[in-house]
C-alpha positions, 0 to 999 in steps of 0.5 A: 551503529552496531559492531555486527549485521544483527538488523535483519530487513525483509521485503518480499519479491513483486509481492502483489505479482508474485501472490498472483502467479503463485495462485494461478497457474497458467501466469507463472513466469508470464508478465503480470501487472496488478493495479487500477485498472481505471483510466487514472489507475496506477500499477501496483506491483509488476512481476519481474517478467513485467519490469523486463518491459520497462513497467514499474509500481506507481506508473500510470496503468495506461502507460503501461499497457503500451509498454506491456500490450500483452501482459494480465492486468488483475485487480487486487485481492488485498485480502488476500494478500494481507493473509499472507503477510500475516504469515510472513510476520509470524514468522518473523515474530519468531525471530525477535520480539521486535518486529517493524512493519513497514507495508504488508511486504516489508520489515525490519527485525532486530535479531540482537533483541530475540537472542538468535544472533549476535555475529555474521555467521549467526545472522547470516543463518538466521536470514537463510531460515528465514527464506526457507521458512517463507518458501515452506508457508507461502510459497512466495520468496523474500529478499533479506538484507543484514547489516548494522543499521537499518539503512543498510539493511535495506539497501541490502536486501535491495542488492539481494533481490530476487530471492536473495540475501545479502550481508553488509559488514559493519565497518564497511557503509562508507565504502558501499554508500561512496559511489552511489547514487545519492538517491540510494539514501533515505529521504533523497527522492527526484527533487533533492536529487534534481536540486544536489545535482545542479550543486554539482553532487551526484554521488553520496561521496560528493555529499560526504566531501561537500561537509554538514555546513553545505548540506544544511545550507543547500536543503536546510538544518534537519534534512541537511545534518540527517543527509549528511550522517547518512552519507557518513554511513551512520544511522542509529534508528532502532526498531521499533515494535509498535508503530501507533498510526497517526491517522486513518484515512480513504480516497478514491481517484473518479475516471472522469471529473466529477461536477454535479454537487450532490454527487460530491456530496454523496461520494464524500458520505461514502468515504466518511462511512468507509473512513469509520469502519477503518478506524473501528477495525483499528481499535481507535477513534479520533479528534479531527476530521479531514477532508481531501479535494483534488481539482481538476488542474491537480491543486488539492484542497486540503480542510480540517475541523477539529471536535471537542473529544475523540469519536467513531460515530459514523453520523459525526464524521460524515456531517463534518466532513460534509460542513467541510465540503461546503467551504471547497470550490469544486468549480470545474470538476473533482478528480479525488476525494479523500476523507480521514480521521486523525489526532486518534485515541482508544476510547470514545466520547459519547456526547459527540452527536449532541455536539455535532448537532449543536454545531449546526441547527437541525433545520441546516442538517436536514438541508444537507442530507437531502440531496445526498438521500434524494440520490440514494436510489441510485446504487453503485453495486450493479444489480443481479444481471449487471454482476460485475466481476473483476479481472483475476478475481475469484469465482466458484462454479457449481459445475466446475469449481473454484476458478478466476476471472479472465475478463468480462463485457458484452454480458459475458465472463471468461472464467479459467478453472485452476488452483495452486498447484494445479496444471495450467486450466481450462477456460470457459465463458458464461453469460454474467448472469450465470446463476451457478457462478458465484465470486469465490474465496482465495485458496491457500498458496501452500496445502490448498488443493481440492 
């Protein structure tokens, strides 16, 4: 714990919402929520307009739209919004050379460690320059917390928001944290909450009063001790610069339960595909390939196997994440599949296909990829009168310039033509086929228009 509020932590207000708003004029101060827009898809982030309705992040999207009928339901651009975050951390990485990304809206700095605080008053400075700052690049705002720990910053700059900052004086945390909600502490989500009430503790004072002892008893030796020196307000985690990623991995959720097995097959070759170029883009490779199986009743299968050395070849990944298909019962229906690549490295080793060939004969891996090839023709990419184009996604058209999308079906797209900074603009509607409309790069928030 430190003796003054020098961990800053950032967390960017409706982040995915905001982005929208900010690049599409006619949804300022309106409710917008981003997110799957499938049956099984789930809200991502809800602008504060939404939220007035009851609508949170992770919620099931059909919820809602019961709750919010009215309100713009956008795809993600996520592109997009990781072009902001990059200007959001080299911002921050003006502040200090230790910067922890959390997400791509969130993270901690330590100001101590860039030299530009070591007081209230200087910290307190630095995190209004830094919202200024924010505003000045992105258009967008951020919330900051201070404190002397990076638990408290954090629930700092949750009391900040929106578009604050909130200082917490180190000496302080047990007061703060006393009559709390023990679900404000880290780790104490709607299980450990539901089981410390039925122990009559509700609140982090009664965690304090009940004693290590008790809390260990209750939820066991590590998660008891860590809870208790959290309801004493202390926590001495330091930030970290480099988070090294344990593992890369993809998945997606079907619309509806999928049951023919060469379509399986061919889903998990996909995400084996996508898996790799993840795992190139991050510069590693890894050792052990994991396969990820939701059933129809919710249970999930969960099967590994571990190679020889670490690979990034696209044909090793998707053969054994294929080998470990064939062990799964998916009897009854599949609702997600997930392919990953954990245990990672920085380098390769080049005689990994030899060993994946020796793993199974050449025979036994034609009979496998067959199926998969013979259901190849069938694309998921609609074809060139079949375009399909994403609610809030960006179009360009020949005539009337950079625009986004309303909605689209019945062969015909609803475009509005706006930019940043623009006056809310005028819609227009186009058969999906249109040869002069084509899908568009986002504008910048700030310094954008035409």
């Amino acid at each position: 714990m430190r003796s003054a509020p020098t961990i800053l932590h950032l967390d960017m207000d409706a982040f995915f919402a905001a982005a929208e708003q900010a690049s599409k004029p006619s949804l300022r101060g309106k409710p917008v929520i981003v997110g799957g827009l499938g049956p099984r898809g789930v809200v991502a982030t809800a602008s504060y307009e939404a939220r007035r309705f009851g609508v949170h992040s992770a919620m099931p999207m059909g919820q809602a739209r019961r709750l919010a009928p009215n309100a713009a339901y956008l795809v993600p651009r996520f592109a997009f919004y990781r072009s902001i975050s990059e200007q959001v951390m080299e911002l921050l990485g003006r502040l200090s050379p230790l910067v922890e990304p959390l997400s791509l809206d969130e993270a901690f700095v330590d100001l101590e460690a860039g030299g530009v605080a070591d007081d209230s008053g200087s910290a307190r400075a630095a995190g209004e320059r830094l919202r200024v700052d924010i505003l000045a690049t992105t258009g967008l705002t951020g919330s900051v917390g201070l404190a002397g720990s990076k638990m408290i910053a954090k629930i700092a700059s949750e009391e900040a928001k929106p578009d604050g900052l909130v200082l917490i004086e180190p000496g302080t945390e047990r007061e703060l944290l006393g009559p709390r909600s023990v679900r404000i502490l880290p780790g104490v989500g709607p299980a450990t909450g539901e089981h410390l009430r039925r122990a009559g503790m509700t609140t982090v004072t009664d965690l304090a009063e009940a004693g290590e002892d008790e809390l260990v008893r209750l939820l066991g030796r590590a998660h008891g001790a860590s809870l208790y020196r959290m309801a004493q307000g202390y926590d001495d985690r330091p930030v970290v610069a480099e988070r090294d990623a344990k593992s890369v991995s993809v998945e997606d959720t079907f619309d509806v339960d999928l049951h023919d097995r060469v379509r399986i097959r061919t889903e998990v070759e996909r995400l084996a595909e996508r898996c790799v170029g993840r795992l190139r883009g991050s510069g590693h490779s890894g050792r052990t390939i994991v396969l990820k199986v939701r059933r129809y009743d919710f249970s999930t299968l969960t099967r590994s196997e571990t190679l020889r050395g670490p690979t990034d070849d696209p044909v090793v990944v998707r053969e054994a994440a294929g080998r470990l298909l064939e062990a799964v019962d998916t009897t009854g229906g599949v609702r997600l599949l997930g392919v990953g690549v954990s245990g990672l490295a920085d380098y390769t080793q080049e005689d990994l296909f030899a060993q994946a060939a020796e793993a199974e004969s050449a025979p036994a891996v034609g009979e496998a990829l067959a199926p998969a090839e013979a259901s190849a023709p069938e694309p998921e990419a609609p074809g060139p009168l079949e375009r399909h184009w994403a609610p809030g996604h960006d179009v360009r058209h020949a005539v009337y310039g950079a625009g986004w999308v309303q909605g689209s079906g019945v062969g015909r797209v609803t475009v509005r033509f706006e930019e940043p900074g623009s006056e809310p603009g005028r819609v227009r509607t186009f058969a999906v086929d249109d040869p002069e409309l084509e899908p568009g790069e986002p504008l910048p928030l700030v310094g954008g228009g035409e």
